[in-house]
N, C-alpha and C positions, 0 to 999 in steps of 0.2 A: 171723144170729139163727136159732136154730133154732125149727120151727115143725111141728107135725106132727097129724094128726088123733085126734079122741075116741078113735074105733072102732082107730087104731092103739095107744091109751094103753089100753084096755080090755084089746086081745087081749095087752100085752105082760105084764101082769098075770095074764092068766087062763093062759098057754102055762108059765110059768117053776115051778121045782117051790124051795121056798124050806126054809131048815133054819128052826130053834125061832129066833123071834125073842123077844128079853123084853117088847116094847112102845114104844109111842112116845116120843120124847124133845120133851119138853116144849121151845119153845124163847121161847114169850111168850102170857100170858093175858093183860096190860096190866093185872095188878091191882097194879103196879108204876109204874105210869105218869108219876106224878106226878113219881119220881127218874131218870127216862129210865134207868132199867133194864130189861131183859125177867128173864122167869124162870131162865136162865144167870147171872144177875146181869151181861151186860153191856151196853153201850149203845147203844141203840136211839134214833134220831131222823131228822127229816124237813127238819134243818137250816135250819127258818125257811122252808121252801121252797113250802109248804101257804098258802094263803089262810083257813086254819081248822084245827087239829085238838086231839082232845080225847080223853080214854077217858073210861066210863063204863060201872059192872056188865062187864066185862070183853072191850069192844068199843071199839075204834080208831074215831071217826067223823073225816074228816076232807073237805075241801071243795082238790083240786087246784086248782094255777092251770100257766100252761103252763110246761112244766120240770121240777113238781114231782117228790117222790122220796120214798118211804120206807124205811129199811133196819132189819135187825137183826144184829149184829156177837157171836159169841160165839167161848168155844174153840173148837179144831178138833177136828173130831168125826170120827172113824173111823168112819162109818155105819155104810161097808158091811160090815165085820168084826163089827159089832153085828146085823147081818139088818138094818140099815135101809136103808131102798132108793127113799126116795121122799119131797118136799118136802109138805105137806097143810097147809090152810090155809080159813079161811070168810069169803068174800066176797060182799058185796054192791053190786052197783053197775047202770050202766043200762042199762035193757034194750037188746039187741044189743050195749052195749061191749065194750071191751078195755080190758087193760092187759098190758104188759110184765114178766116176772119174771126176774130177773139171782141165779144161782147163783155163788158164789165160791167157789172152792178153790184148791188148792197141790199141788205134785207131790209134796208127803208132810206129814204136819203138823211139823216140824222146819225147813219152807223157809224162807226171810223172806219171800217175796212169795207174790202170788196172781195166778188168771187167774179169768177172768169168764167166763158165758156167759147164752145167754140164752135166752127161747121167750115165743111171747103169747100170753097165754089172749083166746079170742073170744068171741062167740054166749050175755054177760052175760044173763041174767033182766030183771033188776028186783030180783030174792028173792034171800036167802041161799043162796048155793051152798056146798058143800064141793069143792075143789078139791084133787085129785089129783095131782102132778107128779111119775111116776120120773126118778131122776136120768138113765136114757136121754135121758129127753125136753129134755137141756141135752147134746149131742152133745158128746164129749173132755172135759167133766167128773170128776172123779177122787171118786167117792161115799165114798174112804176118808181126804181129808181136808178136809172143808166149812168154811168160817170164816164166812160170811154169806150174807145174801140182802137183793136190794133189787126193791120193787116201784116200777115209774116209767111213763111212757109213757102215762097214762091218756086214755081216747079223750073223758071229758069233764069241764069244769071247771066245770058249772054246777047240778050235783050232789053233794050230799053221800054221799062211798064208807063201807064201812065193813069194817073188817080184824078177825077174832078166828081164836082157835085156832090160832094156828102152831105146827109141829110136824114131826121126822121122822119117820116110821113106818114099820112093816113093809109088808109086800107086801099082806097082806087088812086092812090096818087102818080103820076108819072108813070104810066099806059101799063101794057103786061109787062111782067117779069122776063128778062133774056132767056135766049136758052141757053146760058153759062150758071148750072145752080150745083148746089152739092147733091152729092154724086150716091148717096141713098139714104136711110132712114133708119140707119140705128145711132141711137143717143145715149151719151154719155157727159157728165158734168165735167168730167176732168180729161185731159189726155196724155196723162202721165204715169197709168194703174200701173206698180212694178207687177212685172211679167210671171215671177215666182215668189216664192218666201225670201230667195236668197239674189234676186236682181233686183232691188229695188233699187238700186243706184245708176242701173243700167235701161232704169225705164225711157220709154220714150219722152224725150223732150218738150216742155212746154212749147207751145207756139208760140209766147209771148215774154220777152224778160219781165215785165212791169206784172203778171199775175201774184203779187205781192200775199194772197190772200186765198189766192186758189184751189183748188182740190186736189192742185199736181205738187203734192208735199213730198220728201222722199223721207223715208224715216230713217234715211240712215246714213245719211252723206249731208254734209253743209256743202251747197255751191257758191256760198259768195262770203265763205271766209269770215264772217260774220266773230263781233269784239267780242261776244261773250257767249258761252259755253251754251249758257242755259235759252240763248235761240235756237238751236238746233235743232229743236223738232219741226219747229215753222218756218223754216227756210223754204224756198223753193228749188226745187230740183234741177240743176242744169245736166245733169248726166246725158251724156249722148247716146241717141240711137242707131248714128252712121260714123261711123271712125273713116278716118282717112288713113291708106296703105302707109307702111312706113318699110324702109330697105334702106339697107346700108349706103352712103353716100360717100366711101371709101374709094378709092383706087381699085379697079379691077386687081384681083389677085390678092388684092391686101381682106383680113379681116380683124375685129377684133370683137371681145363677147358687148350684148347690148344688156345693158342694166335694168333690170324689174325696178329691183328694189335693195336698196342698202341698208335698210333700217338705224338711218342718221336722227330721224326726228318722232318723238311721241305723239306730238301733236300733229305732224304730217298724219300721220295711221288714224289717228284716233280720234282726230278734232275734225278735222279738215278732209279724211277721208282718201288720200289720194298718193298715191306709189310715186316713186321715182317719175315716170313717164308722167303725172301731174293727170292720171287716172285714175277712175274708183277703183279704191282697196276694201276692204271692212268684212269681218265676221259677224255681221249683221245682229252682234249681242247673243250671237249662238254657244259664242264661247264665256266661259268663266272669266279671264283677262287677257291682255295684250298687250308685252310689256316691252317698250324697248330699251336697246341696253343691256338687258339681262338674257345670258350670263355675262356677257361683255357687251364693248364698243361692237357698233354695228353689226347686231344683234339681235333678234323679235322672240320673246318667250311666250307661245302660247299655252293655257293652261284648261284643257276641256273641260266642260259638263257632263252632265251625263252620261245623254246620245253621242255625246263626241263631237258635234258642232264641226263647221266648216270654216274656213277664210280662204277668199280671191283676190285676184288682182285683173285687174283688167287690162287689155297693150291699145295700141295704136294701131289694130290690125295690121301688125306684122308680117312683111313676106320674108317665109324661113326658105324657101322652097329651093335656092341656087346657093344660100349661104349658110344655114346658121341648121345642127343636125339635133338640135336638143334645147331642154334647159337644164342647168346643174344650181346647186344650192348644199351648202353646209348644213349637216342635220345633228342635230345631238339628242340623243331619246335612249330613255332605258333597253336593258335587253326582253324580248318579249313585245316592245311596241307595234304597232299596227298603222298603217294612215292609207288614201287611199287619192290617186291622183286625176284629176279631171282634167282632159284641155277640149279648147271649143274653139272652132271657128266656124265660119260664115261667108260664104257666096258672096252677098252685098255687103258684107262688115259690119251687121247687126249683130251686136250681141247677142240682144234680145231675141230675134231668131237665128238659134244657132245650133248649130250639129257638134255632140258633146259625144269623149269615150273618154272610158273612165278605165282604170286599173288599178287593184291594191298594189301595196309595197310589197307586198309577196311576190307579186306577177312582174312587178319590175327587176327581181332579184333582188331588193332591199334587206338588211338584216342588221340590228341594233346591234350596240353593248355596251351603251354609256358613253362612248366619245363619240365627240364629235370626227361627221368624216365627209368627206366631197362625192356626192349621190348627183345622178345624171337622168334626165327624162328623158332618151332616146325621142325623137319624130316616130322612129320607124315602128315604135310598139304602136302607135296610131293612125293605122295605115286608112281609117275611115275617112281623116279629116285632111280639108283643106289646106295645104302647108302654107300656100302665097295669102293667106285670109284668117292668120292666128288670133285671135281675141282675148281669151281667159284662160286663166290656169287656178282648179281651183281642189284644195285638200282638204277631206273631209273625213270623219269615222276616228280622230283620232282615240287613242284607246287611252292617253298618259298624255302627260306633259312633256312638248318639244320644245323646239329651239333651231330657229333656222338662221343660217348666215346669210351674205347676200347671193340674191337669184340674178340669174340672169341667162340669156340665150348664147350658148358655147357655139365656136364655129366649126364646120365641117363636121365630120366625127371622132374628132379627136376630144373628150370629154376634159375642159379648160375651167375654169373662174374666175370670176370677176373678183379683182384685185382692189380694195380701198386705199387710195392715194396717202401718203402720209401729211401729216398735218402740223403746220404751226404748233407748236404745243402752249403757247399762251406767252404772257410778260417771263422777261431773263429774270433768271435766278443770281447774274453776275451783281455782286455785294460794293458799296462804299466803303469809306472807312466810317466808324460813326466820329461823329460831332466833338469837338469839343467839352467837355463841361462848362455849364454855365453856372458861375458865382453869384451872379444874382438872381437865380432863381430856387425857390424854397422849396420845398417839400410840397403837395398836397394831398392828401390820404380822401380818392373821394368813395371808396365803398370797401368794408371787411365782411360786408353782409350778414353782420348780428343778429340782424330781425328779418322781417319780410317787406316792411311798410316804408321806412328810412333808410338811409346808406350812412356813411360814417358823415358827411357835412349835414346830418339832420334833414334831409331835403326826400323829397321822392324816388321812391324806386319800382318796378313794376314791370309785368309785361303784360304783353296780349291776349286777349281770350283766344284761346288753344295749345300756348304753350303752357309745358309741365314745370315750375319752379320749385324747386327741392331745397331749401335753407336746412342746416345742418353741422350745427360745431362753428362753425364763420365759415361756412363756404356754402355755395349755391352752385344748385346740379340745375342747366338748363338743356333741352329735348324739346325743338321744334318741330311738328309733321312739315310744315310750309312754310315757305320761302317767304312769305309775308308777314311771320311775325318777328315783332322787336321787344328787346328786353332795353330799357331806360333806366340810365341812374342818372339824374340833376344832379346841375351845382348851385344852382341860384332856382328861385321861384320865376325870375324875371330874369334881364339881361346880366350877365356878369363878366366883366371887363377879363379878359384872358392874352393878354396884350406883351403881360412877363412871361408868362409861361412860352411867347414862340421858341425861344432857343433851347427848350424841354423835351423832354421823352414821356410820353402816353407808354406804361408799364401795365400789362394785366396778368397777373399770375395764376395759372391755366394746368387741366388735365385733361383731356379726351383728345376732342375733334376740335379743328380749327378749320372748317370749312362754315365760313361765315365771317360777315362785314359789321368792322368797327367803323364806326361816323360819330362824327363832333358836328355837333348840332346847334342852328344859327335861329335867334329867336329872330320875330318882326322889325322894323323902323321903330313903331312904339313902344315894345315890352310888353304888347299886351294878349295873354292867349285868348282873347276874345274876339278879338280882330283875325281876321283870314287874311292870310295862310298863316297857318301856325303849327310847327317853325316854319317858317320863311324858305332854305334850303340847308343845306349841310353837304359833308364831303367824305366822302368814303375812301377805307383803305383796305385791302383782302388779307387778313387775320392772318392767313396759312404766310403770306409771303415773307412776313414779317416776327414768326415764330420759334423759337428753337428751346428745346430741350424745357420744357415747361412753363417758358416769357415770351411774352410777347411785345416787343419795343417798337414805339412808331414815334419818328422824329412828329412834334406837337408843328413844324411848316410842313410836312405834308398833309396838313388840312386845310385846303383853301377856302376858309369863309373869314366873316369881319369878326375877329377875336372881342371885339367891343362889345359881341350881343353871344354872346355865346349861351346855351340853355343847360347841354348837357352831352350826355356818350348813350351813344344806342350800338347793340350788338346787335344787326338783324340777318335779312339774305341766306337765313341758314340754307345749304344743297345737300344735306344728309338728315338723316331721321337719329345717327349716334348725338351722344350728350356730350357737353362741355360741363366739365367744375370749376368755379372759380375762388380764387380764395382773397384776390387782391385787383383792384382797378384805382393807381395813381397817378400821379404827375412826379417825374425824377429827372434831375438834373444832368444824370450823366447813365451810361449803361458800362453794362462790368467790361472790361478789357478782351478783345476780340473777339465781340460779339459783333457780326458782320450789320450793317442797316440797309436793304439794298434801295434803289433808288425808285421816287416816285413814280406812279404811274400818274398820266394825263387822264381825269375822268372827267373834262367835258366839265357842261355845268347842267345843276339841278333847278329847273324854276317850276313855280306853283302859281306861279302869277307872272302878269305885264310888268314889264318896267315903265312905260313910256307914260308920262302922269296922262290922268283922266283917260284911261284906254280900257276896253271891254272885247275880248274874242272869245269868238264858238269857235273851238275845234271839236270837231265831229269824226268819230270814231266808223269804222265802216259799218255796213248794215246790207238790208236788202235792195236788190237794184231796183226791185218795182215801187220804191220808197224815193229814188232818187229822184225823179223828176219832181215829185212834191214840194221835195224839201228845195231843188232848184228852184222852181214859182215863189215859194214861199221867202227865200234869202235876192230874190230880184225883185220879188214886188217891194221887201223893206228897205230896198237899197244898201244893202252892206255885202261886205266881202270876206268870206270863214276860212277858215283852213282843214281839209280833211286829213285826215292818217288813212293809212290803206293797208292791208296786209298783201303782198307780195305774190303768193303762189295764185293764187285766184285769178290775178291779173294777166296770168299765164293761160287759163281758162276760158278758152271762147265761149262757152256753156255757160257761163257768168256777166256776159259782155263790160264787168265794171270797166274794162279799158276804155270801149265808147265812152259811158260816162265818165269818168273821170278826164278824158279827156275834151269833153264839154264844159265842166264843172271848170278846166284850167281854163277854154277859151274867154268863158266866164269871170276872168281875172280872180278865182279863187286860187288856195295854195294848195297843196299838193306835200305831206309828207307819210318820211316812213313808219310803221307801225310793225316789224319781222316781218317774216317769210312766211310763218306759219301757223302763228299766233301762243307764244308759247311763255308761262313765267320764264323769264328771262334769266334771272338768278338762281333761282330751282333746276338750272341745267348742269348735266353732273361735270362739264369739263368746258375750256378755253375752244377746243375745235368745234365743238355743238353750237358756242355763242357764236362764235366767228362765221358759221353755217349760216346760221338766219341772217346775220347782217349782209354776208356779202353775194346770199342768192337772192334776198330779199331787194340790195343798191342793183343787182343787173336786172333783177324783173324790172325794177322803175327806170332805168335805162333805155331797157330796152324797147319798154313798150310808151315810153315818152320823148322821145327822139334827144336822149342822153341827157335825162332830169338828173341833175343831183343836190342832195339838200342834206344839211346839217341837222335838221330837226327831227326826234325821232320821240313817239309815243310810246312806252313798255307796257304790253298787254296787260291791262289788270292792274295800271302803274307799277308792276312789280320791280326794282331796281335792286341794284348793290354793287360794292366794288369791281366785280367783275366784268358783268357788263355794261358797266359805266366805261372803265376803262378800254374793253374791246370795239365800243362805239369811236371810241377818240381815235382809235387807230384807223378803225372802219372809213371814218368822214371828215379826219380832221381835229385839229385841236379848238374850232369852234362846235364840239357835237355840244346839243341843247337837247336832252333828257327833260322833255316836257309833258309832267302833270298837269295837274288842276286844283284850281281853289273851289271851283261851283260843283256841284254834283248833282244832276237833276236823279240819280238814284233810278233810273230808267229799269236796269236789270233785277231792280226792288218789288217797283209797285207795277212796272208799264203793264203787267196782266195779271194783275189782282181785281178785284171787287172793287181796287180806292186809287184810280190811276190817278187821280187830281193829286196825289199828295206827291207826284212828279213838281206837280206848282210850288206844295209847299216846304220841298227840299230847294230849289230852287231861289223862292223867294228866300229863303232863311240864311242860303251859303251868301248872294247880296248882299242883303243886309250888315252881312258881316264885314262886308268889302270885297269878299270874292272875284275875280273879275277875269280869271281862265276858266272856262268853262268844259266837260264834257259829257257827249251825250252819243247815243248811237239811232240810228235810223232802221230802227231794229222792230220798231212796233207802231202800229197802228194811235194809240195814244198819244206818243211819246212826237211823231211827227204830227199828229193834229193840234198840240201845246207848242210849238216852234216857233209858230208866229207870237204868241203868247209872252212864251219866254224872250224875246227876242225885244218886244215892247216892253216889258220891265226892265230891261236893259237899258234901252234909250231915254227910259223913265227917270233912268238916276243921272242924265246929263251927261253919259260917258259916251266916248265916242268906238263905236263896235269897227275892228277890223282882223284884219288876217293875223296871225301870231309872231310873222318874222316882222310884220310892221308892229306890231304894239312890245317886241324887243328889242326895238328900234335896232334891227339888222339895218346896214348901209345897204346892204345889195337886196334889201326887200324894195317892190315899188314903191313909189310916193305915196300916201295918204291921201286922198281926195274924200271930202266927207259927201255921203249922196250918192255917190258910184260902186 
């Protein structure tokens, strides 16, 4: 942050000899207020972030809470080519405060993106100041192409601030500078440098959520949950640099242990960064892997490098100091292992400065031998640190491969554990009788796997590039790494009437693994794989449920699509890396004599598209918040109304503020659904309580933090689906769950940062053309939201009418349709 003294901002003014400037450029009087526009005409707000704000006679009053933020967003302004040379502004707030003020520009106004900087004003009145800011005073700032300014960071929240006169102006405009300026003169582009190699998660906090582009990158943490994996380097950091106390709110006398971490989710650890407490976790890639799950259920297998590497967790500055004597944790390590254990705390609850004592497993009395066993961090071995101001705990040096169970802080000193709750364990196993035989249905032989090209009705067969297909004697060995791919055998080229076959049994004769989804596969309206979506949708059933002793029988009515367009059978959803062999996939009339069929599961339904004729939606996948307000300008000035998906844990995330927005984006008559907890392949999960995890931490974050939202519609990260969590959403939401893909694919996470981000266009135009008309895209990249308006006009171009998703599935309880709003 850059920071620098009055007397420096005075003399930089009075030394510099300036040519004719024409006057200041108005850039908000708040006599606008009401339409969150400033005087640019563009949009200005504080994203719900405020505990209070309001204008009145042409003065912003507003009432921070901690967090808060206000910004103004317009063209970009070529100042300094203009003689303007300097941000001015009239503030009043309390005596001796501060706040933070964040300048954004671009390396030219043509760029897509922008960089942030930043400086504090100190040594507040009481009284209205005018404030002064040359763009000097935002060091590496580019004065010739400005886009916004956000004020945030205020030093108090128990006063009401007040903002008028924003403006840029010439070098003498609007008399001297206050004596409210930043507070000295050391410069910095970013304000969010991690503190060491191994806090970069723990850096100080941006000033500003909207720094979309900024220098305050963390390399090792996603703060906004972001859809696809491969944004994660350019996320922006929301990690905090002041944790709020946290203590037991139990009944005096009563206690019980507090949870670190239970190692429930991979993608919690690994994706998303963040512990039980919804805190940075991560071994900052110092490690080799980190696997959860293994060796078992709630679980974390670390596996060092060389040096031995480290991994932390971070709390909620914890006060252990009247209750809690330790932390304990299940350890499994060979004999002979080594590790070495850090804890930190801090005076004001900064991590980042923090008083650390470290001890090996030696000095703890630690000692391996291969099993697992319940190891205790006593408080009292750290007699240095703060106990009411806990922060981090972090183990490093290890020498081998560990395995820890779940952590957490034991009460008193009686060395305790955190217990994992037992779980659902998924759909009953309780059996029907099977079916009758059906006499009028025949035989049909649709694969013995003779070749590799054809199946026994002469038609296609195939999988996806990455699985292994082994043909061999008439059987075929399939080995998926991922959940995403499918192996197809057709029965028709086109639609093929399947109408006799309902009172049928779907027969595959089977050796390995049956963890993976059988689906009967529904072509188009027209039979034409040229037309999008193609297939249309289909219906999954979970192989294992339906398998015994080397068959696999599934009644041919537990597939709910229209028998009339039927294409084909796809195995996909594999959750194991073991092989299945197959030797047979038919159609049979009956199954042999007490062979149990147990009954359907409800799996919701699959769309890839609108139902509602002539209808067009963007559902938009989450992204970065400093991306949010663009894309908001952008979907109100074309007048239409989107639907976003959201991932769940972030929303939990003050450091991320997505809740403001998104709950603007609702005020905004947009929609609102789920997307998981944590953003994880969905069917790639190795059990029913993992699925059942995201679903149902993922429906209380949107609960909670939407004043009791709930919605049937749900996006699978990565569209990854299959029987299982098809079926676990139905139970999740209801028997209207809607498992909604896309037919359009702007290919964002393809091109948006390549050398050719235009061909974002022409994936776009192309999935159109075809008829496409569910769309998704994420707000992930500077490109990707400068084409929005773009795409959004080819939209309207084809005569359809763009709306939310539960309107264009003509949901009864979505709102009305209004075209223009």
């Amino acid at each position: 942050m850059h920071t620098s003294s009055l007397i420096g901002l005075v003399a930089a003014f009075s030394t510099q000899v300036f040519a004719a400037c024409s006057g200041p450029t108005k850039i908000d009087d708040f006599s606008k207020w009401s339409t969150k526009t400033n005087s640019l005409g563009e949009w200005t707000s504080d994203d719900s972030s405020m505990s209070s704000i309001s204008a009145t006679s042409g003065v912003l009053n507003f009432k921070p809470k901690s967090g808060s933020y206000f910004y103004e967003t317009f063209p970009c302004q070529a100042a300094s080519s203009k003689e303007l040379s300097a941000v001015q502004f009239t503030l009043k707030g309390p005596s001796q405060g501060s706040v933070v003020v964040e300048l954004q520009t671009k390396a030219s106004c043509s760029a897509a993106s922008y960089s942030s900087y930043y400086t504090q004003v100190t040594g507040l009145t009481g009284n209205s100041q005018t404030i002064t800011l040359p763009f000097t005073a935002f060091s590496g700032a580019n004065g010739n192409a400005v886009t916004g300014l956000v004020w945030s960071g205020f030093s108090s929240n128990t006063v009401t601030w007040q903002l008028s006169n924003i403006a840029l102006v010439c070098p003498t405009s609007g008399g001297s500078p206050s004596s409210a300026a930043p507070a000295s003169s050391r410069a910095a582009s970013s304000s969010a440098a991690p503190a060491s190699s191994r806090a970069s998660s723990s850096a100080a906090a941006s000033v500003s959520s909207r720094a979309a582009s900024s220098s305050a990158v963390s390399a090792t943490r996603v703060s906004s949950s972001v859809a696809s994996s491969v944004s994660r380097a350019s996320s922006v950091s929301s990690a905090r640099s002041t944790l709020a106390t946290v203590s037991s709110s139990q009944a005096s006398g009563t206690c019980a242990p507090l949870l670190i971490d239970d190692w429930i989710s991979q993608s919690r650890l690994t994706f998303l960064f963040y512990n039980s407490f919804n805190y940075p976790t991560s071994a900052d890639d110092s490690v080799q892997s980190l696997t959860v799950g293994k060796p078992s259920s709630n679980r974390v297998e670390i596996v060092p490098k060389g040096d031995g590497g480290y991994f932390y967790s971070q709390f909620p500055c914890v006060d252990a100091s009247t209750k809690y004597g330790g932390i304990s944790l299940r350890i499994k390590a060979p004999r002979g292992a080594t590790l070495s254990v850090e804890l930190d705390s801090s005076d004001n609850c900064d991590p980042v400065a923090a008083k650390t004592e470290t001890h090996s497993s030696a000095e703890l009395g630690w000692t391996f031998d291969g099993t697992e066993k319940l190891y205790s961090i006593p408080f009292s071995k750290y007699p240095s640190l703060n106990k009411a101001k806990l922060t981090t705990i972090l183990f490093s040096g290890f020498s081998t491969t560990v395995s820890f169970g779940p952590m957490s802080f034991y009460c008193g000193n009686t060395v305790s554990e955190w217990v994992v709750a037992p779980v659902d364990g998924g759909s009953g196993s309780s059996s029907t009788v099977a079916a009758p035989p059906n006499p009028s249905a025949t035989a049909l032989v649709v694969d013995k796997f003779a070749n590799a090209n054809t199946n026994a009705m002469g038609n296609w067969h195939g999988g996806d590039d990455g699985m292994t297909l082994a043909y061999n004697g008439g059987k075929l060995t399939i080995t998926s790494p991922d959940a995403d791919y499918s192996f197809y055998t057709q029965v028709s080229g086109t639609c093929s009437d399947f109408n006799k076959y309902k009172g049928s049994y779907l027969h595959i004769a089977y050796s390995g693994t049956t963890k993976f989804t059988v689906a009967l596969q529904q072509h188009n309206q027209g039979c034409n794989s040229e037309v999008a979506p193609f297939p249309e949708t289909w219906d999954s059933a979970d192989a294992e449920r339906y398998a015994k002793n080397g068959n696999i029988y599934i009644p041919m009515s537990h597939f709910k699509v229209d028998f009339s367009r039927v294409i084909g059978f796809a195995l996909k959803g594999f959750h194991t890396t073991e092989s299945v062999t197959l030797s047979s996939i038919e159609i049979v009339p009956s199954v042999p004599a007490g062979f149990a069929i147990p009954p359907k599961d409800d799996t919701g339904t699959l769309v890839f598209a609108c139902k509602r004729p002539n209808s067009f939606a963007f559902a938009i996948d989450d992204g970065i918040p400093g991306f949010a307000q663009d894309v908001l300008k952008i979907i109100r000035e074309e007048k239409i109304k989107v639907t976003f998906f959201t991932v769940g844990a972030p929303l939990l995330d003050q450091g991320t503020n997505l809740t403001n927005v998104y709950k603007e984006m609702m005020s905004a008559g947009h929609q609102l659904a789920l997307h998981s907890f944590t953003h994880p392949k969905m069917e790639s999960l190795p059990d029913y309580a993992a699925i059942d995890w995201e679903y149902n931490e993922d429906i209380k974050a949107m609960k909670s933090q939407f004043n009791g939202l709930e919605t049937p519609y749900f996006r699978p990260p990565f569209g990854n689906e299959g029987a299982r969590m098809r079926a676990r959403l139905a139970k999740a939401v209801g028997p209207k769950a809607t498992i909604t893909n896309w037919s359009v694919d702007v290919e964002d996470w393809l091109w948006a940062e390549t050398s050719t981000p235009e061909n974002q266009l022409t994936a776009f135009k192309r999935d159109v053309a075809k008829g496409g008309n569910l769309v998704v895209l994420h707000y992930l990249y500077p490109s990707t939201v400068q084409y929005l308006r773009e795409f959004i006009q080819i939209a309207k171009a084809t005569g359809k009418d763009l709306m939310r998703v539960d309107q264009c599935m003509e949901d009864p309880a979505a709102p009305p349709y209004v075209k223009g709003q």
